[in-house]
C-alpha positions in Angstrom: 75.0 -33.6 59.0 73.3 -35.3 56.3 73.9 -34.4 52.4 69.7 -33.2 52.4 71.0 -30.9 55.4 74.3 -29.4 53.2 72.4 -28.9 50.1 69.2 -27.0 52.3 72.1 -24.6 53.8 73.4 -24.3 50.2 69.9 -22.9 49.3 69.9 -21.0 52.2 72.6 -19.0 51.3 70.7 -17.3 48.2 68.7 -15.8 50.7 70.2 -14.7 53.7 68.2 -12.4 55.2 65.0 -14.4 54.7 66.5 -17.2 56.6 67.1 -15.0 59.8 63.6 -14.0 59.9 61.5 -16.8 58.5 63.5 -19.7 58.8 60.9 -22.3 60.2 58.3 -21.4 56.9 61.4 -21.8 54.4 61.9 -25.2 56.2 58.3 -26.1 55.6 58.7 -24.9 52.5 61.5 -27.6 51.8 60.3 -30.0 53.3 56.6 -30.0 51.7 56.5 -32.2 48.1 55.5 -29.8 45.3 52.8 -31.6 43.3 52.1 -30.5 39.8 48.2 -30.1 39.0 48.6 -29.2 35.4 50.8 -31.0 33.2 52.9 -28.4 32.3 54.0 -27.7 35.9 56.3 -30.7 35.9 58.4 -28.9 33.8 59.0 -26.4 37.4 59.6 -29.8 39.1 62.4 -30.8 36.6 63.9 -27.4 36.8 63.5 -27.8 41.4 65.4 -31.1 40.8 67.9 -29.5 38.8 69.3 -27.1 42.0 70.7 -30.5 43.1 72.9 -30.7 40.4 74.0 -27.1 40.8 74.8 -28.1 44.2 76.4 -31.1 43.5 78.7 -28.7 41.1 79.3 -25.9 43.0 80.1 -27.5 45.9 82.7 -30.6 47.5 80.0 -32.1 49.7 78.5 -34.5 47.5 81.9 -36.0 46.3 82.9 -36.9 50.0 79.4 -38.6 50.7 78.7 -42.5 50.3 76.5 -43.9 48.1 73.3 -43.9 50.6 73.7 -40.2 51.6 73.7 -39.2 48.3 70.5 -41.4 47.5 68.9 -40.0 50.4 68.6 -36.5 48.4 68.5 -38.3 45.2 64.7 -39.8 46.6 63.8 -36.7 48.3 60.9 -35.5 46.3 61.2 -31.6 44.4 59.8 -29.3 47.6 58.1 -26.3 46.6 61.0 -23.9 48.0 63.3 -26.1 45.5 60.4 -24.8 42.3 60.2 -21.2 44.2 63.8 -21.2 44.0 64.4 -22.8 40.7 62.1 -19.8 39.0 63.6 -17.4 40.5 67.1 -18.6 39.4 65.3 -19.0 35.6 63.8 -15.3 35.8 67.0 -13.6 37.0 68.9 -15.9 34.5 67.2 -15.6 31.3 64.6 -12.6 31.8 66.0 -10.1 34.4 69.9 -10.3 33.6 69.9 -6.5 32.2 69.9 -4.3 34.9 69.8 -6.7 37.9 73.2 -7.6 39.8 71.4 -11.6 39.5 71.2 -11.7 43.2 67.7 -11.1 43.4 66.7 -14.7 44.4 65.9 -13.2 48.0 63.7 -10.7 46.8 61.8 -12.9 44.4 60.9 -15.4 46.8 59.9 -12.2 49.2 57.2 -11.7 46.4 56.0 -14.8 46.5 55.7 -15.3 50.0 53.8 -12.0 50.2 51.8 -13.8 47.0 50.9 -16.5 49.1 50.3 -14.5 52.4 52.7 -15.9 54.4 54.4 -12.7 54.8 53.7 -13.0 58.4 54.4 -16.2 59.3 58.6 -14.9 60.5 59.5 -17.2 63.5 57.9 -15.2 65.9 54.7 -15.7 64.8 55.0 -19.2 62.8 51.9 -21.0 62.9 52.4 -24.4 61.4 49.1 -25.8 60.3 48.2 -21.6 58.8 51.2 -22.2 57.4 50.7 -25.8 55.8 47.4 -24.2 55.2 48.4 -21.6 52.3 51.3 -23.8 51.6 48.5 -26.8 49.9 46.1 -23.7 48.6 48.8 -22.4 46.4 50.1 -26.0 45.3 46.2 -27.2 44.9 45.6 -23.9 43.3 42.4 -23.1 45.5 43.7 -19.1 45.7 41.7 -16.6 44.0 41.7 -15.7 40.4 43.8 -13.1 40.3 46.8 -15.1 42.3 46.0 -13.8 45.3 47.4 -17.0 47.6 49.3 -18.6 44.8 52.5 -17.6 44.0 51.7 -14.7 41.6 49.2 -12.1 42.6 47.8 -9.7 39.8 45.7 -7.1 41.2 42.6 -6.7 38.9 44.1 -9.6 36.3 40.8 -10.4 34.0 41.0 -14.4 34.1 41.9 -17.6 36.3 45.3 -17.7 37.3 44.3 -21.1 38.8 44.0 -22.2 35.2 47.1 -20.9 33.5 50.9 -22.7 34.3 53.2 -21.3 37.0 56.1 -20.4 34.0 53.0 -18.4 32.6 51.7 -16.5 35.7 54.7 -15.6 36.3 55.4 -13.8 32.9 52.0 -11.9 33.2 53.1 -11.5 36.8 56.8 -9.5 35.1 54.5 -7.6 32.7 51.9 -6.3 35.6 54.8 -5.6 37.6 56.8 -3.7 35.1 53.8 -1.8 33.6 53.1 -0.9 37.6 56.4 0.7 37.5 59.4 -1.6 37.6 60.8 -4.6 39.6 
Protein backbone atom coordinates (compact mmCIF):
# COMPACT_ATOMS: atom_id res chain seq x y z
CA UNK A 1 0.00 0.00 0.00
CA UNK A 2 1.39 3.25 -1.05
CA UNK A 3 1.69 6.37 1.49
CA UNK A 4 -1.08 8.43 -1.15
CA UNK A 5 -3.26 5.17 -0.33
CA UNK A 6 -2.69 5.48 3.82
CA UNK A 7 -3.18 9.08 3.93
CA UNK A 8 -6.75 8.71 1.43
CA UNK A 9 -7.95 6.01 4.15
CA UNK A 10 -6.84 8.55 6.87
CA UNK A 11 -9.36 11.03 5.24
CA UNK A 12 -11.70 8.49 4.86
CA UNK A 13 -12.10 8.00 8.24
CA UNK A 14 -13.72 11.59 8.87
CA UNK A 15 -16.40 10.36 7.09
CA UNK A 16 -17.45 6.99 7.41
CA UNK A 17 -20.64 6.62 6.31
CA UNK A 18 -20.11 8.61 3.17
CA UNK A 19 -17.46 6.18 2.16
CA UNK A 20 -19.83 3.15 2.32
CA UNK A 21 -22.22 4.65 0.10
CA UNK A 22 -20.28 6.94 -2.25
CA UNK A 23 -17.01 5.67 -2.21
CA UNK A 24 -16.11 5.71 -6.12
CA UNK A 25 -17.23 9.87 -6.24
CA UNK A 26 -15.01 10.57 -3.00
CA UNK A 27 -12.18 8.77 -4.98
CA UNK A 28 -12.78 10.96 -7.93
CA UNK A 29 -13.03 13.58 -5.77
CA UNK A 30 -9.29 12.85 -4.64
CA UNK A 31 -7.98 12.04 -7.29
CA UNK A 32 -9.18 15.20 -9.46
CA UNK A 33 -6.49 18.48 -9.11
CA UNK A 34 -8.35 21.43 -7.57
CA UNK A 35 -7.48 24.43 -9.67
CA UNK A 36 -7.89 27.90 -8.23
CA UNK A 37 -9.75 30.37 -10.67
CA UNK A 38 -9.57 33.42 -8.43
CA UNK A 39 -6.56 34.27 -6.67
CA UNK A 40 -7.74 34.04 -3.46
CA UNK A 41 -8.78 30.39 -3.76
CA UNK A 42 -5.10 29.24 -3.46
CA UNK A 43 -5.35 30.16 -0.08
CA UNK A 44 -8.08 26.67 0.06
CA UNK A 45 -5.32 24.91 -1.79
CA UNK A 46 -2.67 25.76 0.93
CA UNK A 47 -5.09 24.86 3.69
CA UNK A 48 -5.85 21.01 1.24
CA UNK A 49 -2.08 20.66 1.35
CA UNK A 50 -2.07 21.17 4.88
CA UNK A 51 -4.24 17.73 5.81
CA UNK A 52 -0.90 16.10 4.84
CA UNK A 53 0.74 17.37 7.55
CA UNK A 54 -2.04 16.58 9.91
CA UNK A 55 -1.59 13.18 8.67
CA UNK A 56 1.90 13.03 8.74
CA UNK A 57 1.29 14.07 12.67
CA UNK A 58 -1.42 12.04 13.63
CA UNK A 59 -0.25 9.16 12.29
CA UNK A 60 3.16 6.44 12.19
CA UNK A 61 2.89 5.83 8.42
CA UNK A 62 4.86 8.46 7.06
CA UNK A 63 7.86 7.90 9.46
CA UNK A 64 8.21 4.22 8.31
CA UNK A 65 8.13 5.21 4.48
CA UNK A 66 11.33 5.90 2.28
CA UNK A 67 12.19 8.93 0.77
CA UNK A 68 10.26 8.28 -2.69
CA UNK A 69 6.99 7.16 -1.08
CA UNK A 70 6.83 10.12 0.79
CA UNK A 71 7.60 12.38 -2.40
CA UNK A 72 5.00 10.47 -4.15
CA UNK A 73 2.26 12.48 -1.90
CA UNK A 74 4.57 15.28 -1.50
CA UNK A 75 3.98 15.86 -5.71
CA UNK A 76 0.46 14.77 -5.63
CA UNK A 77 -1.36 17.95 -6.53
CA UNK A 78 -4.19 19.46 -3.61
CA UNK A 79 -7.51 17.29 -4.96
CA UNK A 80 -10.67 19.03 -4.46
CA UNK A 81 -11.91 16.35 -1.62
CA UNK A 82 -8.48 17.51 0.14
CA UNK A 83 -10.11 21.68 -0.16
CA UNK A 84 -13.75 20.16 0.60
CA UNK A 85 -12.16 18.53 3.47
CA UNK A 86 -9.84 21.19 4.57
CA UNK A 87 -12.99 23.82 4.91
CA UNK A 88 -14.86 21.70 6.63
CA UNK A 89 -12.09 21.09 9.23
CA UNK A 90 -11.56 25.27 9.27
CA UNK A 91 -15.51 25.78 9.74
CA UNK A 92 -16.02 23.21 12.51
CA UNK A 93 -12.62 24.47 13.89
CA UNK A 94 -12.81 28.08 14.07
CA UNK A 95 -16.65 28.86 13.32
CA UNK A 96 -18.81 25.97 14.53
CA UNK A 97 -16.90 24.80 17.79
CA UNK A 98 -19.93 26.03 20.15
CA UNK A 99 -22.49 23.68 20.04
CA UNK A 100 -21.14 21.05 17.54
CA UNK A 101 -19.25 17.77 19.00
CA UNK A 102 -16.46 18.91 15.78
CA UNK A 103 -17.29 15.74 14.12
CA UNK A 104 -19.30 17.22 11.57
CA UNK A 105 -16.81 16.80 8.63
CA UNK A 106 -19.32 14.03 7.22
CA UNK A 107 -22.11 16.17 7.28
CA UNK A 108 -20.46 19.15 5.74
CA UNK A 109 -19.15 17.52 2.80
CA UNK A 110 -22.88 15.82 2.54
CA UNK A 111 -23.83 19.63 1.83
CA UNK A 112 -21.58 20.10 -0.54
CA UNK A 113 -22.10 17.20 -2.53
CA UNK A 114 -25.85 17.88 -2.48
CA UNK A 115 -24.40 21.62 -3.53
CA UNK A 116 -22.83 20.29 -6.43
CA UNK A 117 -25.58 17.61 -7.33
CA UNK A 118 -23.86 14.68 -6.95
CA UNK A 119 -26.05 13.51 -4.27
CA UNK A 120 -26.87 10.71 -6.51
CA UNK A 121 -23.96 9.63 -7.87
CA UNK A 122 -23.70 6.53 -4.51
CA UNK A 123 -21.90 3.50 -6.09
CA UNK A 124 -24.89 2.10 -7.40
CA UNK A 125 -25.52 4.69 -9.68
CA UNK A 126 -21.88 6.20 -10.24
CA UNK A 127 -21.64 7.64 -13.59
CA UNK A 128 -18.06 8.77 -14.18
CA UNK A 129 -17.97 11.29 -16.92
CA UNK A 130 -21.68 12.97 -15.02
CA UNK A 131 -19.58 12.83 -12.35
CA UNK A 132 -16.28 14.49 -13.82
CA UNK A 133 -18.96 16.61 -15.33
CA UNK A 134 -20.18 18.63 -12.12
CA UNK A 135 -16.80 17.86 -10.59
CA UNK A 136 -14.98 20.69 -13.44
CA UNK A 137 -18.40 22.97 -13.35
CA UNK A 138 -17.97 23.60 -9.74
CA UNK A 139 -13.99 23.96 -9.87
CA UNK A 140 -14.45 26.22 -13.33
CA UNK A 141 -17.23 27.84 -11.55
CA UNK A 142 -19.74 27.48 -14.60
CA UNK A 143 -22.76 26.68 -11.74
CA UNK A 144 -25.49 29.14 -11.39
CA UNK A 145 -25.44 32.32 -9.52
CA UNK A 146 -26.85 31.36 -6.57
CA UNK A 147 -24.25 28.21 -6.09
CA UNK A 148 -26.40 25.89 -7.36
CA UNK A 149 -23.56 23.23 -8.72
CA UNK A 150 -20.73 24.79 -6.84
CA UNK A 151 -20.04 23.99 -3.50
CA UNK A 152 -22.38 26.43 -1.77
CA UNK A 153 -25.94 26.77 -2.92
CA UNK A 154 -28.07 29.87 -1.64
CA UNK A 155 -31.47 29.69 -2.64
CA UNK A 156 -32.68 33.16 -3.86
CA UNK A 157 -28.93 34.79 -3.00
CA UNK A 158 -29.06 38.33 -5.01
CA UNK A 159 -25.41 38.16 -6.76
CA UNK A 160 -22.71 35.78 -8.47
CA UNK A 161 -21.50 33.25 -6.31
CA UNK A 162 -19.26 32.45 -9.33
CA UNK A 163 -17.58 35.80 -8.61
CA UNK A 164 -17.01 35.74 -4.88
CA UNK A 165 -14.08 33.27 -3.10
CA UNK A 166 -14.95 29.82 -1.77
CA UNK A 167 -13.86 31.03 2.12
CA UNK A 168 -16.56 33.72 1.29
CA UNK A 169 -19.45 31.68 -0.14
CA UNK A 170 -19.20 29.66 2.37
CA UNK A 171 -19.68 32.31 5.14
CA UNK A 172 -22.89 33.71 3.32
CA UNK A 173 -23.53 30.06 2.83
CA UNK A 174 -23.40 29.69 7.35
CA UNK A 175 -25.49 32.93 7.48
CA UNK A 176 -28.40 31.67 4.90
CA UNK A 177 -28.25 28.48 6.64
CA UNK A 178 -28.50 29.75 10.09
CA UNK A 179 -31.08 32.46 9.35
CA UNK A 180 -33.12 29.29 7.54
CA UNK A 181 -33.11 27.85 10.90
CA UNK A 182 -29.84 26.23 12.10
CA UNK A 183 -27.05 23.89 10.94
Amino acid sequence: MTITDKYYEWLMEMMPGLCESHSRLLRMLFDTPFTAEMTQDRNRISDGLELRNRFRIGTEAFRFMNPEDRIELADKPCGVLEVMISMALRCEEEYMSLGSDGDNVERWIRWMIRSMELEWADDTRFEPRRAEHAILAMIYREYEMDGQGGLFFVPGFHGNMREIELWDQLMIWIEFVNSDGGI
